[in-house]
C-alpha positions as CSV (number, residue, x, y, z in Angstrom):
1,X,-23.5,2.8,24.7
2,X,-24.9,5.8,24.1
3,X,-26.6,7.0,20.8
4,X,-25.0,9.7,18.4
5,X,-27.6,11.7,16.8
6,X,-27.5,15.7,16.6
7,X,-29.5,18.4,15.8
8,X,-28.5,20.3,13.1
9,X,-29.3,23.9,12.7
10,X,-32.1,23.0,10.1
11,X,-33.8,20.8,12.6
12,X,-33.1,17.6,11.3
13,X,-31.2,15.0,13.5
14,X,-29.0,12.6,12.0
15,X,-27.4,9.6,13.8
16,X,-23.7,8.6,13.4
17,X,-23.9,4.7,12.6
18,X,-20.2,3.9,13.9
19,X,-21.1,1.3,16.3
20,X,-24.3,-0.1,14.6
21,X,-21.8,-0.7,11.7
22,X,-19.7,-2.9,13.9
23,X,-22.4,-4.3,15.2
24,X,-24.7,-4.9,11.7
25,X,-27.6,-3.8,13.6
26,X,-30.4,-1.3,11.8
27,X,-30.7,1.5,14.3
28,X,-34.3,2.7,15.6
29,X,-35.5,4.3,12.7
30,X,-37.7,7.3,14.4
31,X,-35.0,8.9,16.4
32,X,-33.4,10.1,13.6
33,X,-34.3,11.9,9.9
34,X,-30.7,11.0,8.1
35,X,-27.9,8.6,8.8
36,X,-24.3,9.1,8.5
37,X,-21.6,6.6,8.4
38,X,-18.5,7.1,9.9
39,X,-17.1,4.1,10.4
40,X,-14.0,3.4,8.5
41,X,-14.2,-0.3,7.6
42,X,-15.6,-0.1,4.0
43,X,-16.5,-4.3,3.8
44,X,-18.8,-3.4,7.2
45,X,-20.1,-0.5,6.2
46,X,-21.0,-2.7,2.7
47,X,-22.4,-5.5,4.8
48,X,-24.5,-2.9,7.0
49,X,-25.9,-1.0,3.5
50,X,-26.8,-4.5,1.7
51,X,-28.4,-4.8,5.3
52,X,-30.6,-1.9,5.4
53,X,-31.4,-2.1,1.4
54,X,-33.5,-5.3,1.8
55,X,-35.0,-4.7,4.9
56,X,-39.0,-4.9,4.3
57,X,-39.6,-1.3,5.8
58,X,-39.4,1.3,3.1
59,X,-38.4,3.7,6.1
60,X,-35.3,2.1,6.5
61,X,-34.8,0.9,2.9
62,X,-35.7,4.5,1.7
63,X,-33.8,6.0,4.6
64,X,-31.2,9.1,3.2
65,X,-28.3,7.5,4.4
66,X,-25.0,9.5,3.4
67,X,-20.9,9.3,3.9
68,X,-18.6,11.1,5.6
69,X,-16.5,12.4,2.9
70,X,-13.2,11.8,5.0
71,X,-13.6,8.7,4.6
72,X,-13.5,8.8,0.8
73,X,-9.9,7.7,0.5
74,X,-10.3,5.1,2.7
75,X,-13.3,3.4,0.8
76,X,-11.7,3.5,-2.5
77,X,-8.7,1.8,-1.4
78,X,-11.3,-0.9,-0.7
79,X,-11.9,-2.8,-4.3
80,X,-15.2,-3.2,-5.7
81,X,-17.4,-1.9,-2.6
82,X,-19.4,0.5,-4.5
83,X,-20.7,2.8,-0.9
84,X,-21.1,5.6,-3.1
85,X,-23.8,4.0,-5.3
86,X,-25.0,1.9,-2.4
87,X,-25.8,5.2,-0.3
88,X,-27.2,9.0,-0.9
89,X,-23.7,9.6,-1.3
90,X,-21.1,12.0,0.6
91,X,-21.1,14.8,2.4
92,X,-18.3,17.2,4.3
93,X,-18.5,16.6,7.9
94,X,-22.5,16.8,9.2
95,X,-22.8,19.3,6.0
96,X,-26.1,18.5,4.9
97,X,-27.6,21.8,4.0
98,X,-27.3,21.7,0.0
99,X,-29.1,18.4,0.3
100,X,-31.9,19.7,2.7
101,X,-34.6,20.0,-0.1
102,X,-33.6,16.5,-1.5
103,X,-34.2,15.0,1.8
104,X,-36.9,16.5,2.4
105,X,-38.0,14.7,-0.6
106,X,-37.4,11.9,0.7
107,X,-38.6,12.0,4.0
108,X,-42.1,13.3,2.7
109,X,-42.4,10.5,0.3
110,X,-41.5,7.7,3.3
111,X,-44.8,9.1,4.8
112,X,-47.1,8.9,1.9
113,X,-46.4,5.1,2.0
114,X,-48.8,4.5,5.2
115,X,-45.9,2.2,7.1
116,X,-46.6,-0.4,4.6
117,X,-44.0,-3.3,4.1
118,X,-42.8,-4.6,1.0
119,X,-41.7,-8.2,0.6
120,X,-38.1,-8.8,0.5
121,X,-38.6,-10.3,-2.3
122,X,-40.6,-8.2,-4.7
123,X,-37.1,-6.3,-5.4
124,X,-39.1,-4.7,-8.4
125,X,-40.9,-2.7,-6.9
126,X,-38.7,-1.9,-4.1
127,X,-36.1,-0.5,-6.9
128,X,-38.7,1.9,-8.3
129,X,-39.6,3.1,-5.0
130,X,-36.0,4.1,-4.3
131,X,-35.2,5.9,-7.7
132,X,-38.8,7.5,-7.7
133,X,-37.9,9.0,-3.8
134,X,-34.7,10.2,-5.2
135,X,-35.4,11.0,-8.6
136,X,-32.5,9.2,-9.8
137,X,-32.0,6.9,-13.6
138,X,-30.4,3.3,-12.8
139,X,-27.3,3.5,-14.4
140,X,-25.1,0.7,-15.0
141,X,-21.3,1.4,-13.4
142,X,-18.2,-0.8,-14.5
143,X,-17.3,-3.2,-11.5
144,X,-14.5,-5.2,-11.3
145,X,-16.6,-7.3,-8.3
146,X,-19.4,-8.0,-10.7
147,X,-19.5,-11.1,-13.0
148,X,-19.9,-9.4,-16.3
149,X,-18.0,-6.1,-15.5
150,X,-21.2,-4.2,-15.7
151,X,-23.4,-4.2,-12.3
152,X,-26.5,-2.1,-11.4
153,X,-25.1,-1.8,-7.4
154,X,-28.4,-1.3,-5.7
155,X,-30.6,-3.8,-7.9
156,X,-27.7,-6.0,-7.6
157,X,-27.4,-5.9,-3.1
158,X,-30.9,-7.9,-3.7
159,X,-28.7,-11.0,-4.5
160,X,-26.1,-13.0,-2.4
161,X,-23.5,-14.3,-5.3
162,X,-22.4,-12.8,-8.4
163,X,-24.3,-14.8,-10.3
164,X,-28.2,-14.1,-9.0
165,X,-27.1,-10.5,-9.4
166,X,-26.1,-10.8,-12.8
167,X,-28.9,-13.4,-14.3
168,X,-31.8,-12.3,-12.0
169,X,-31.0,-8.1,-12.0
170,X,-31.2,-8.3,-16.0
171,X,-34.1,-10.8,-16.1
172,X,-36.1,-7.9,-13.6
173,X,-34.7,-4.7,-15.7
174,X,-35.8,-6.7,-18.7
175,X,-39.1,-7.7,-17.1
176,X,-39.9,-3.5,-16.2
177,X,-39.2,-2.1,-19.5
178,X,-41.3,-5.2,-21.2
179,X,-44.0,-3.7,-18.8
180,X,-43.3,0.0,-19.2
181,X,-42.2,0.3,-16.2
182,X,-38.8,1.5,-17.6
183,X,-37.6,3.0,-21.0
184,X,-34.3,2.3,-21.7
185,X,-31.0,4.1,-23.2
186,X,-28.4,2.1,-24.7
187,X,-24.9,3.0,-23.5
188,X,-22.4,0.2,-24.1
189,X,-21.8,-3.6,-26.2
190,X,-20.0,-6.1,-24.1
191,X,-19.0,-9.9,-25.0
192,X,-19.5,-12.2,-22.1
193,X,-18.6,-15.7,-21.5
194,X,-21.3,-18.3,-23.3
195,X,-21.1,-20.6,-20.6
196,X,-20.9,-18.4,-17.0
197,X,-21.7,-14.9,-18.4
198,X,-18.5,-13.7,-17.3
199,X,-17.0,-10.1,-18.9
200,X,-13.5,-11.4,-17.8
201,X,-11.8,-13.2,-20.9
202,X,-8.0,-13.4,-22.3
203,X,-8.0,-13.6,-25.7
204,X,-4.8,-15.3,-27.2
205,X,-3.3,-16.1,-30.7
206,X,-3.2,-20.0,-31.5
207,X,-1.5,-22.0,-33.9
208,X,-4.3,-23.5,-36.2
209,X,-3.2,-26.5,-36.7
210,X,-2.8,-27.6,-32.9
211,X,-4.4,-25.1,-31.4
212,X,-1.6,-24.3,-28.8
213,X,-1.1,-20.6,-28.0
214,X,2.5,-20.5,-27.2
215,X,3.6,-18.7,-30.2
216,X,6.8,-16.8,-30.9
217,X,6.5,-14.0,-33.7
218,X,9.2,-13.9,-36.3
219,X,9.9,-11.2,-38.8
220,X,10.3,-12.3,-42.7
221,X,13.1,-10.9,-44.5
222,X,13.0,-10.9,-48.1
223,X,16.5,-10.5,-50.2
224,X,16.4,-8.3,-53.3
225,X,19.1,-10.5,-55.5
226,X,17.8,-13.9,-55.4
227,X,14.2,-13.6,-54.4
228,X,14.2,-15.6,-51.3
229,X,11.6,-14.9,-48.7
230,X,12.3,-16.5,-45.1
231,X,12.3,-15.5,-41.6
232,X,15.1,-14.0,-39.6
233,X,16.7,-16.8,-37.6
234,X,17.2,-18.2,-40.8
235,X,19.1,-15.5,-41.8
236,X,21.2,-14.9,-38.5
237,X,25.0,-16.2,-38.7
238,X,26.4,-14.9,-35.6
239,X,26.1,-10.8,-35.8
240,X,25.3,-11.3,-39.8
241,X,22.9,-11.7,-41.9
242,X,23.5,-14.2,-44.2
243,X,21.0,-15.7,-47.4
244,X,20.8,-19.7,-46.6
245,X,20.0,-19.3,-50.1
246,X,22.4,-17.6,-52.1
247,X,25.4,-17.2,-49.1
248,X,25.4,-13.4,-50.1
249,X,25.3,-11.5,-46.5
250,X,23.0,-8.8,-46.5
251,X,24.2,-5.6,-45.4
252,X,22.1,-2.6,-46.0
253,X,18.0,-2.9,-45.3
254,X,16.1,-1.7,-48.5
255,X,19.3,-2.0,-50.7
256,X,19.6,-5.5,-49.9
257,X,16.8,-6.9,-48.4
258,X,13.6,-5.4,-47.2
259,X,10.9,-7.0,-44.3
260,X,8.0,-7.5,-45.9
261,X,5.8,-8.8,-42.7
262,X,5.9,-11.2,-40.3
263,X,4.8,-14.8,-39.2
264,X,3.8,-16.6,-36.4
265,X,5.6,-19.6,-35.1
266,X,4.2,-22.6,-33.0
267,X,6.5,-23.6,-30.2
268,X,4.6,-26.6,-29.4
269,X,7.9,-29.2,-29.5
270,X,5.5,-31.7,-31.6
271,X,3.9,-28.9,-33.5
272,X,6.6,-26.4,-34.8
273,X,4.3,-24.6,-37.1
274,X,4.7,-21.6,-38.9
275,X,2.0,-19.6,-40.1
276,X,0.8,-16.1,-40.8
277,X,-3.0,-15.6,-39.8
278,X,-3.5,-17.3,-36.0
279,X,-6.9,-18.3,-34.7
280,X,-8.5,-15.8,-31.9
281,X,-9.3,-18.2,-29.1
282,X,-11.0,-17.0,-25.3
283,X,-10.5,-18.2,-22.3
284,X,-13.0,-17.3,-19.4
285,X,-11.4,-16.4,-16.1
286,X,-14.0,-17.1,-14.2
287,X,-15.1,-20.9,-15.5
288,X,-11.8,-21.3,-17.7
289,X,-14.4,-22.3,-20.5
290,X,-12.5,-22.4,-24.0
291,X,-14.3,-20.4,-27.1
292,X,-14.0,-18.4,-30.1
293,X,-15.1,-14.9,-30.3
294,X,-17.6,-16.0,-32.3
295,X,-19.2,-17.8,-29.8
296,X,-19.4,-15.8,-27.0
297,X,-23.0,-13.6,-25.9
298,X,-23.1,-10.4,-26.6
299,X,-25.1,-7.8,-24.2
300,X,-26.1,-4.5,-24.5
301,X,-25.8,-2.1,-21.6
302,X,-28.4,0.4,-20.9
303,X,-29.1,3.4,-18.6
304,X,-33.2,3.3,-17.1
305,X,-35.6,5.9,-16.3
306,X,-39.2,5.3,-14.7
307,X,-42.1,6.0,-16.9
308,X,-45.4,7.4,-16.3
309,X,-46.6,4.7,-16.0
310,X,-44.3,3.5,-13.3
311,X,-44.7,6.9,-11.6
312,X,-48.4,6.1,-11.5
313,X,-48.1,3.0,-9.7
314,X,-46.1,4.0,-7.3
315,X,-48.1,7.0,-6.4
316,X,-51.3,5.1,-6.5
């Protein structure tokens, strides 16, 4: 099959990756300056970019590799792929000439590296190489894909599960700002599982006493002429109100009776509890761990920039 790559009117060529996307397969990296994807099958275009991001050749790990904005609504309707923040981003048709000077960037710095190849592994230095080429922060982006709800989507491809991605993308973003390699700007708080590190938790009401969270609220109704408090099914005689107390039925609210709060009842058949203040209990959708709030890790979220003395490193 024959290769798609034109010659735009700058003199850059840039292959169409349609049928290497299919295929998985990294094209032949001199016979173009850019790649464009314009396949429309957003998990094989993902699979393709997590591809090309840890090959070992910076000039296919630092290729500019951009979308066909057409595509856009397509790849949204796709949960949790992330291409945006995966590629150079999108452009109208073969429209590249507002990014000309950025690839140019790009391409230049690709050449200063002398055809070396990094390890697949050092992912540290592989990250700073790609934000330095595009002058780029890492910035954190919500994720419903990633474990904590937080991801950093090109430090993150590095990994194969959710998990690697999570523990070993902080540990390294951690590691480069304990170095200097990065300085750091707090954005967000989260609370995360203690057990899994997972940003997914339901947090429910539970009776104290058995700890059961089926709980029904009830309102308390307080009547003015003999001072009884209770709450209102004990009160309800048909369409009525009427005092188990007294007998009296209570007619107008704040002439007869007013509702000073509510309470919480336990529907737990053994439990039957009534109570005002419930316990705050979490449950982890992802390892179905049980907790209080107290008990859960808290992380902050932070935006990166290189430092000088990153910058140095890389250029030397």
């Amino acid at each position: 099959m024959p290769e798609k790559i034109l010659t735009l009117e700058n003199g850059m060529r840039a292959q169409l990756l349609e049928d290497f996307i299919d295929r998985n397969e990294i094209p032949d990296i001199e016979r173009s300056d850019i790649w464009i994807i314009n396949n429309d099958n957003a998990c094989k275009v993902k699979d393709f970019l997590i591809t090309a991001i840890r090959h070992p050749d910076p000039k296919v790990f630092l290729k500019p590799v951009f979308l066909q904005k057409e595509l856009k609504k397509i790849y949204k309707e796709s949960n949790n792929c992330n291409l945006k923040n995966l590629s150079d981003g999108y452009i109208q048709k073969i429209n590249i000439q507002n990014k000309i000077p950025y690839i140019r960037f790009i391409l230049n710095f690709i050449k200063k590296l002398d055809n070396t190849s990094i390890h697949v592994e050092d992912v540290l230095k592989r990250t700073l190489l790609y934000y330095y080429s595009r002058n780029k922060d890492i910035e954190h982006y919500e994720s419903s894909g990633s474990l904590s709800g937080y991801c950093y989507p090109r430090i993150e491809a590095h990994y194969t599960n959710i998990t690697d991605a999570y523990v070993k993308g902080r540990d390294l973003l951690h590691h480069a700002f304990e170095h200097d390699l990065l300085r750091r700007e707090y954005v967000d708080t989260s609370h995360i599982c203690k057990k899994c590190n997972s940003g997914f938790l339901n947090y429910r009401e539970e009776c104290p006493k058995c700890k059961e969270h089926n709980l029904q609220v009830r309102v308390l109704i307080h009547h003015f002429r003999c001072a009884y408090v209770g709450t209102e099914p004990r009160f309800q005689k048909g369409d009525k109100l009427i005092c188990p107390k007294c007998s009296m039925e209570l007619k107008n609210i704040g002439v007869d009776y007013d509702k000073p709060g509510k309470v919480f009842y336990c529907l737990n058949e053994i439990c039957k509890n009534e109570f005002q203040k419930p316990l705050v209990g979490v449950h982890c959708i992802n390892c179905k761990t049980e907790q209080a709030p107290s008990e859960l890790n808290l992380e902050k979220i932070y935006n990166y920039k290189l430092t000088l003395k990153a910058i140095n490193e890389i250029l030397n």
